[in-house]
C-alpha positions as CSV (number, residue, x, y, z in Angstrom):
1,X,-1.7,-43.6,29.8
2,X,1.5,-45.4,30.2
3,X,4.2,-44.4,33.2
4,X,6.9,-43.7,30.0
5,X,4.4,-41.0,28.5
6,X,3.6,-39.9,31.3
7,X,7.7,-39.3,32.4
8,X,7.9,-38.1,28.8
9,X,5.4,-35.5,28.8
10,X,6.7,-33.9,32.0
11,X,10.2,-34.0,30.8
12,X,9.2,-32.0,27.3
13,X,6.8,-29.8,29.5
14,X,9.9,-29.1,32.2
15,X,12.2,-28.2,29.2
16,X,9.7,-25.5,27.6
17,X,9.0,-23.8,30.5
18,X,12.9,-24.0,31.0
19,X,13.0,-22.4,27.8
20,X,9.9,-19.6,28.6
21,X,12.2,-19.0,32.3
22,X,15.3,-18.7,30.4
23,X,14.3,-15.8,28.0
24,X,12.3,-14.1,30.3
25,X,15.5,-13.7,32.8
26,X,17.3,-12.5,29.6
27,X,14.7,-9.7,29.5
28,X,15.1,-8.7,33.0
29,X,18.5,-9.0,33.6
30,X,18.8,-6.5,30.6
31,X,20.9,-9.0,28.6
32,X,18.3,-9.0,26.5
33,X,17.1,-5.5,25.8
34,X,13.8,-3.9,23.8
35,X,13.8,-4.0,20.1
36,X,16.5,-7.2,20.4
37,X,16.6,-10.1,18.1
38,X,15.6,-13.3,20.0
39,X,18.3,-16.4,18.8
40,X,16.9,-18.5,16.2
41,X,14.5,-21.6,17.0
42,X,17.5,-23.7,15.2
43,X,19.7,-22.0,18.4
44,X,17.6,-22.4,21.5
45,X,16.3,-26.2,19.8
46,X,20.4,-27.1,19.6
47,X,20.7,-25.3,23.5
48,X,17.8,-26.9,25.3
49,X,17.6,-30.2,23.2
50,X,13.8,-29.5,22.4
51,X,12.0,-29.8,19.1
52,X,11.4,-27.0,17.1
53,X,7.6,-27.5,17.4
54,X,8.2,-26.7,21.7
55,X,10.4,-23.8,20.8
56,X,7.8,-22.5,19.4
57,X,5.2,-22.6,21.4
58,X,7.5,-21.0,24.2
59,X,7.9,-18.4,22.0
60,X,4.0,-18.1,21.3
61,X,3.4,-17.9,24.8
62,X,5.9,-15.2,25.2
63,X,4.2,-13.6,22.5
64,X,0.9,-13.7,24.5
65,X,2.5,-12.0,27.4
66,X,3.4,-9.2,25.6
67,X,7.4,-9.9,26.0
68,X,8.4,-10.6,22.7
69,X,7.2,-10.3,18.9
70,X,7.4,-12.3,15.5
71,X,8.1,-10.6,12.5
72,X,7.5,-13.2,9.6
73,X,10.9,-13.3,7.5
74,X,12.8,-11.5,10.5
75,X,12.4,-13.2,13.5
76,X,11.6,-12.9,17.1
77,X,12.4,-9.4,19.1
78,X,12.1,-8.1,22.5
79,X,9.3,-6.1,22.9
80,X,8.8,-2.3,23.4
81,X,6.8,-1.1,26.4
82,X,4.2,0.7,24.1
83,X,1.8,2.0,26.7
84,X,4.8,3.9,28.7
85,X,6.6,4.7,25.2
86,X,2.9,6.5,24.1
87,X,3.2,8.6,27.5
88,X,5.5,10.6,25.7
89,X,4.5,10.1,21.6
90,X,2.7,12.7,20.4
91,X,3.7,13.1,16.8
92,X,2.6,11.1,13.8
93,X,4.7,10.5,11.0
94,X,3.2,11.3,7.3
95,X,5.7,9.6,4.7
96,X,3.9,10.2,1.2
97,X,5.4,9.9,-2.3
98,X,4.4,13.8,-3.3
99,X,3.1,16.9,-2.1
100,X,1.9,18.6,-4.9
101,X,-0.8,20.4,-6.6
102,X,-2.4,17.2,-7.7
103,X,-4.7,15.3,-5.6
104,X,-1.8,15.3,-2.5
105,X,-3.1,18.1,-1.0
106,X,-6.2,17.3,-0.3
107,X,-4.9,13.4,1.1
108,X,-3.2,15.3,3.6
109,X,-5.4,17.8,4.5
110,X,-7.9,15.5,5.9
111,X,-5.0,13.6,7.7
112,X,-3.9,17.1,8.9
113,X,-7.1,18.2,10.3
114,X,-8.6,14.8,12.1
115,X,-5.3,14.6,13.9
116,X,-4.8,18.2,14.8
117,X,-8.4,17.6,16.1
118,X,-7.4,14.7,18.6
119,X,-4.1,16.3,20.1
120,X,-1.6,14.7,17.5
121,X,1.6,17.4,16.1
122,X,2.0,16.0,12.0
123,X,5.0,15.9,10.6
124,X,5.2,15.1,6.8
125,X,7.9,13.2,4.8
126,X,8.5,13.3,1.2
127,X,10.0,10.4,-0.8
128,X,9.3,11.8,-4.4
129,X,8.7,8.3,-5.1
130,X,12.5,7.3,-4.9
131,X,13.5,4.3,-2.7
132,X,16.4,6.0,-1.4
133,X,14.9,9.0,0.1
134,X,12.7,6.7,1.7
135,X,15.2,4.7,3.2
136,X,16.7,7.5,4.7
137,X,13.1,8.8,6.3
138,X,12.8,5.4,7.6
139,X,16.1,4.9,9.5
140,X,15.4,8.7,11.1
141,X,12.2,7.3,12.1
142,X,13.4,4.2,13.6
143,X,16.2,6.6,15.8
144,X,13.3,8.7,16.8
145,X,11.4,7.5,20.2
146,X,8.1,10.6,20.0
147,X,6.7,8.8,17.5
148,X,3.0,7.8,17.8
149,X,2.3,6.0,14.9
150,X,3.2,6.5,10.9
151,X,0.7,6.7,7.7
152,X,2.4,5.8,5.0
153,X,2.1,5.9,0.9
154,X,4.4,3.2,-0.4
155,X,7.3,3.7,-2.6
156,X,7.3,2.3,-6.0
157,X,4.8,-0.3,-4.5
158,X,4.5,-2.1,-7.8
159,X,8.3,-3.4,-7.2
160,X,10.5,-5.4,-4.5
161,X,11.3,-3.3,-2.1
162,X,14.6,-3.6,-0.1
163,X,13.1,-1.3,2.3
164,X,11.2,-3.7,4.1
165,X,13.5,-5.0,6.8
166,X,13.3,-1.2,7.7
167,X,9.5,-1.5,8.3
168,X,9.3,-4.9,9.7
169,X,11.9,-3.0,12.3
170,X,9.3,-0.1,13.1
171,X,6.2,-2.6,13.4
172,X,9.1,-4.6,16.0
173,X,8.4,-1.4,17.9
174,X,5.1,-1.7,18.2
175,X,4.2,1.6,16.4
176,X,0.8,1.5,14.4
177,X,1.6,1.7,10.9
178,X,-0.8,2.0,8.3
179,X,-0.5,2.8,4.4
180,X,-2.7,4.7,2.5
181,X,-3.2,4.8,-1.6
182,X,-1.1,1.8,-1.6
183,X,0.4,-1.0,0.0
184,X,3.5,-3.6,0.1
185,X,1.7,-7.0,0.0
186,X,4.4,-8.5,1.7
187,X,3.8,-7.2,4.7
188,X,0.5,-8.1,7.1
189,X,-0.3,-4.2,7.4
190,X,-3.8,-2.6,7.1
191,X,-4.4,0.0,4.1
192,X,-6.9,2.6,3.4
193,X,-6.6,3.5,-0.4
194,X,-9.7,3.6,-3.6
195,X,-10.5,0.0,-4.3
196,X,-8.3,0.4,-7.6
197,X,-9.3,-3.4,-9.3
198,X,-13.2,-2.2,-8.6
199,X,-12.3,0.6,-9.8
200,X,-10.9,0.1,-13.3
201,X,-13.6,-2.2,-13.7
202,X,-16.2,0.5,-13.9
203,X,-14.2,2.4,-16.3
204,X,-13.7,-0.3,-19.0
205,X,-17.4,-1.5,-18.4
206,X,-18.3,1.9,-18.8
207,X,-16.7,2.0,-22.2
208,X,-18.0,-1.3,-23.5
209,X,-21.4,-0.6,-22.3
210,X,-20.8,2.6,-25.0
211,X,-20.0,0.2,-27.5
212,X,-16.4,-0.1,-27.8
213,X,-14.4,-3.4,-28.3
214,X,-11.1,-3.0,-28.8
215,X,-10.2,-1.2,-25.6
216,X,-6.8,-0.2,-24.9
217,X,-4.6,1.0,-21.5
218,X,-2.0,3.1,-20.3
219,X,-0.8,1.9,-16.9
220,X,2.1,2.7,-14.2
221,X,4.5,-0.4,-13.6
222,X,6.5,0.7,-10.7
223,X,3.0,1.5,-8.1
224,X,0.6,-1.2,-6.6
225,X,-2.1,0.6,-7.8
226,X,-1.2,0.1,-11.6
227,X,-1.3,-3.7,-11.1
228,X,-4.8,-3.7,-9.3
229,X,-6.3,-1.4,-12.4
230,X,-4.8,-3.7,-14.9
231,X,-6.5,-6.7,-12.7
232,X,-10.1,-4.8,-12.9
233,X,-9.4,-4.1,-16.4
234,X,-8.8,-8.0,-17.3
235,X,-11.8,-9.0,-15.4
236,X,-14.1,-6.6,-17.6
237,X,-12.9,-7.7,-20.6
238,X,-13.3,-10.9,-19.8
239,X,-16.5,-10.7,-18.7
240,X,-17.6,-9.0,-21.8
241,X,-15.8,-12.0,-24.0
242,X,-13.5,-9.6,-25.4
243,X,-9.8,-10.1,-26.3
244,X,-7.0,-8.9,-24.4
245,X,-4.2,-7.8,-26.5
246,X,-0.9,-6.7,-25.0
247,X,-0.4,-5.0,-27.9
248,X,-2.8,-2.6,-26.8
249,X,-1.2,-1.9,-23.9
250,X,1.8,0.3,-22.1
251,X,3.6,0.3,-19.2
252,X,5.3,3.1,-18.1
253,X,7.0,4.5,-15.1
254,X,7.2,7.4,-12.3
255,X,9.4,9.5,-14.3
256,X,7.6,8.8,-17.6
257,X,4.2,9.3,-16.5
258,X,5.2,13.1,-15.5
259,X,6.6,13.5,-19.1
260,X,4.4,11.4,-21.4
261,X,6.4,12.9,-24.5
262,X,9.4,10.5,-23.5
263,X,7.6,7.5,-24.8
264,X,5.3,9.2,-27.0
265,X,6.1,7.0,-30.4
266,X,6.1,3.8,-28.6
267,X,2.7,4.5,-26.7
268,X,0.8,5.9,-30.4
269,X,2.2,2.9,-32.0
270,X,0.9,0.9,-29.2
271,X,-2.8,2.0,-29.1
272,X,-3.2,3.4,-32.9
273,X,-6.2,0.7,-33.6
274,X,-7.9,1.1,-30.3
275,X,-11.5,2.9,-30.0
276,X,-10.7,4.0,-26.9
277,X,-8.1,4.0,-23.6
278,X,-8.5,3.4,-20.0
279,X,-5.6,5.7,-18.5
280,X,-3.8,5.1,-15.0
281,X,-4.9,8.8,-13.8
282,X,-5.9,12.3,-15.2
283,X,-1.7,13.6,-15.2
284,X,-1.4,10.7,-17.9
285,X,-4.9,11.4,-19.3
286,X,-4.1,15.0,-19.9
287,X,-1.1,14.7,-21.5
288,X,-2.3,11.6,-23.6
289,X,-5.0,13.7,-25.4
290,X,-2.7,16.3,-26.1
291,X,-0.3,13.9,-28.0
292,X,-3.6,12.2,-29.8
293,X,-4.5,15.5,-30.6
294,X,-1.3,16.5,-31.8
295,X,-1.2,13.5,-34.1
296,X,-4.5,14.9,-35.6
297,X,-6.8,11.7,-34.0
298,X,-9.6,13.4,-32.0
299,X,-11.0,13.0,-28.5
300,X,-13.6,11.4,-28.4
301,X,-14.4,11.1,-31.9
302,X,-11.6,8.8,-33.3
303,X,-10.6,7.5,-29.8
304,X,-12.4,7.8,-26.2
305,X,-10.2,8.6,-23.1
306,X,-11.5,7.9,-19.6
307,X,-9.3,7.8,-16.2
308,X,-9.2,7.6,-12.7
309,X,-9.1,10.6,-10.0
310,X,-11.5,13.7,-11.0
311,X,-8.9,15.8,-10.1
312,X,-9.1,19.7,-11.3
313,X,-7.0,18.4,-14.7
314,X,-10.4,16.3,-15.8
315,X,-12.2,19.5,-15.2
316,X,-9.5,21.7,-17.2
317,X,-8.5,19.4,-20.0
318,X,-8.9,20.8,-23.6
319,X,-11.4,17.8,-24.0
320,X,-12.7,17.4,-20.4
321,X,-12.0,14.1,-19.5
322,X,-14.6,11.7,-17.8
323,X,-13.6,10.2,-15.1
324,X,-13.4,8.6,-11.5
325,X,-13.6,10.6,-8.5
326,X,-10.7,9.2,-5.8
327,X,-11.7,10.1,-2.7
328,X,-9.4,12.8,-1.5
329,X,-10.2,14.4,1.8
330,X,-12.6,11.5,2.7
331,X,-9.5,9.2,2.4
332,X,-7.1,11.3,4.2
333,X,-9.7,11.5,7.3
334,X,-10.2,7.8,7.0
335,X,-6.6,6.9,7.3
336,X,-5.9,9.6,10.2
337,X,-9.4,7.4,11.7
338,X,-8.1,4.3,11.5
339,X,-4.6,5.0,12.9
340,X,-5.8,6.6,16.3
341,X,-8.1,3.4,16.7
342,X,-5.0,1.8,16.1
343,X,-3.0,4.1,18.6
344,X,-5.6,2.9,21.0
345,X,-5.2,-0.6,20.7
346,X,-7.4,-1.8,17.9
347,X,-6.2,-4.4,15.7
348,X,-8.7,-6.0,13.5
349,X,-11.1,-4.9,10.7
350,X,-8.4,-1.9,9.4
351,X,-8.3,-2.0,6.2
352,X,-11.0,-0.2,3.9
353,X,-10.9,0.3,0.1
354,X,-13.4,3.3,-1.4
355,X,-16.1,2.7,-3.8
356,X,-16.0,5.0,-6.7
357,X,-18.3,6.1,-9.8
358,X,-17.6,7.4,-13.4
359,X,-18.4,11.0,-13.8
360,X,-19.3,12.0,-17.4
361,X,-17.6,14.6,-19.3
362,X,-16.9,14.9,-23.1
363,X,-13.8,12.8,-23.8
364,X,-15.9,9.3,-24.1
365,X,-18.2,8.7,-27.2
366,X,-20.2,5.7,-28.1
367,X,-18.8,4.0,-30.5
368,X,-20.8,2.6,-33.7
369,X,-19.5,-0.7,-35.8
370,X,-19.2,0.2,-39.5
């Protein structure tokens, strides 16, 4: 190695750690305080007349030493002390879309109960699915310093959310956050939720393996977990060699999919020359055969109906509706699981996605070609 790389190397070396020396004095002189934004790369590159490339690896090795964090489309902040902040955390925030008699309940009970168990108070949040409220829940959350980690059910997780800044700000904070039922993509956060895509699958194999062909589906737009269904239910038809028709399909929202009647002629016209329909969940399912009905075409004899949940409504349907179990309690104590190992400082191998099965009732018949 030649004397100029040599002189070179310890010049680029001297300015990175000039760079490493610089922030951390900004830490401890307080200039630069916990939960901070770090300037730009562009910034400290222009001030220390470095290379991008050395600016970061400064900043990774900041990163290492627990001083400051990354947030991918956010930047770099000043770290929290999160083992002396957990000294006084004991609460753990729910945030969920509903709480009601559905399958909600249940979720939360087995949250409630593991929790309780392990010395945790629970506080639950409501969003009723609507991005303001939880924009509001968030930014009490973030002003809030007792708060051990948060479980959260996404809002409208099918759609851009411009909550995110809010919860790339809590995970700045170092509190364990984990979703459960859903998820926003975007962000590199572990889930625990049904394995929806899998999921769907079974249900429209379940159908074709009855003999129906021109299968048809009734889907939410606005959550995460409508897009995954309608991914399981493409990959079973296709499997199967059978046409997708979009046609034979509907979208429809929150609101909608609580009053079914609001799109009634639009969803009838939709699906009139299917054999059968995969819906989102029973609440959609249940109303759906009552409008079939009401048009005088029979469950299952003129059109099959299965779903997705096996809550009490498939066991008290006029036609009892065949369908797949979500996991309920099981989930909830799953998620409350996962976020004490993440309260204690585990960080890999979070996510987990429940197997399901179809339970048979009387609202699917086999189909026979004329």
């Amino acid at each position: 190695m030649n004397s100029s790389l040599i002189i070179l190397i310890i010049i680029m070396e001297t300015k990175y750690q000039n760079l490493i020396n610089y922030i951390q004095e900004q830490i401890t002189d307080g200039q630069l305080g916990p939960g901070e934004k770090v300037p730009s790369e562009n910034q400290l590159a222009e001030r220390f007349h470095i290379s991008r490339q050395t600016v970061r690896k400064a900043i990774g090795t900041l990163e290492e030493e627990g001083l400051v964090q990354r947030i991918r489309g956010s930047g770099t902040y000043v770290s929290f002390d999160r083992r002396k902040n957990l000294e006084k955390r004991n609460s753990i925030a729910v945030v969920t879309t509903y709480m009601d008699s559905y399958i909600f309940p249940r979720i939360l009970q087995g949250m409630q109960n593991t929790l309780y168990e392990s010395g945790f108070s629970v506080q639950i949040y409501i969003t009723n699915n609507t991005l303001d409220r939880e924009k509001g829940i968030l930014k009490d959350l973030l002003k809030r310093d007792d708060v051990a980690g948060m479980i959260v059910e996404g809002t409208k997780s099918g759609l851009p959310n411009p909550n995110l800044e809010l919860y790339r700000h809590l995970m700045m904070r170092k509190i364990p956050l984990l979703f459960f039922n859903t998820y926003y993509p975007e962000l590199e956060v572990p889930h625990v939720s049904l394995n929806d895509a899998d999921t769907a699958y079974k249900a429209v194999r379940y159908l074709i393996e009855k003999g129906h062909q021109k299968i048809g589906a009734v889907l939410k737009l606005d959550d995460g977990q409508g897009r995954q269904r309608y991914l399981g239910y493409l990959r079973a038809m296709e499997e199967a060699g059978l046409t997708v028709t979009d046609s034979r399909l509907v979208w429809i929202d929150t609101d909608e999919s609580k009053q079914l009647a609001y799109c009634r002629d639009r969803l009838l016209n939709r699906v009139e020359e299917c054999t059968a329909l995969l819906a989102y969940n029973d609440q959609i399912a249940f109303q759906l055969i009552r409008m079939l009905e009401e048009r005088n075409i029979r469950v299952p004899e003129d059109v099959s109906v299965i779903s997705i949940d096996d809550s009490d409504l498939a066991r008290h349907s006029e036609v009892p509706i065949t369908s797949l179990p979500h996991p309920k309690e099981n989930l909830g104590k799953k998620a409350a699981e996962t976020l004490l190992q993440m309260i204690a400082g585990k960080k890999k191998d979070l996510t987990y996605e429940f197997d399901t099965r179809v339970v048979e009732r009387e609202s699917v018949a086999e189909h026979k070609s004329l």
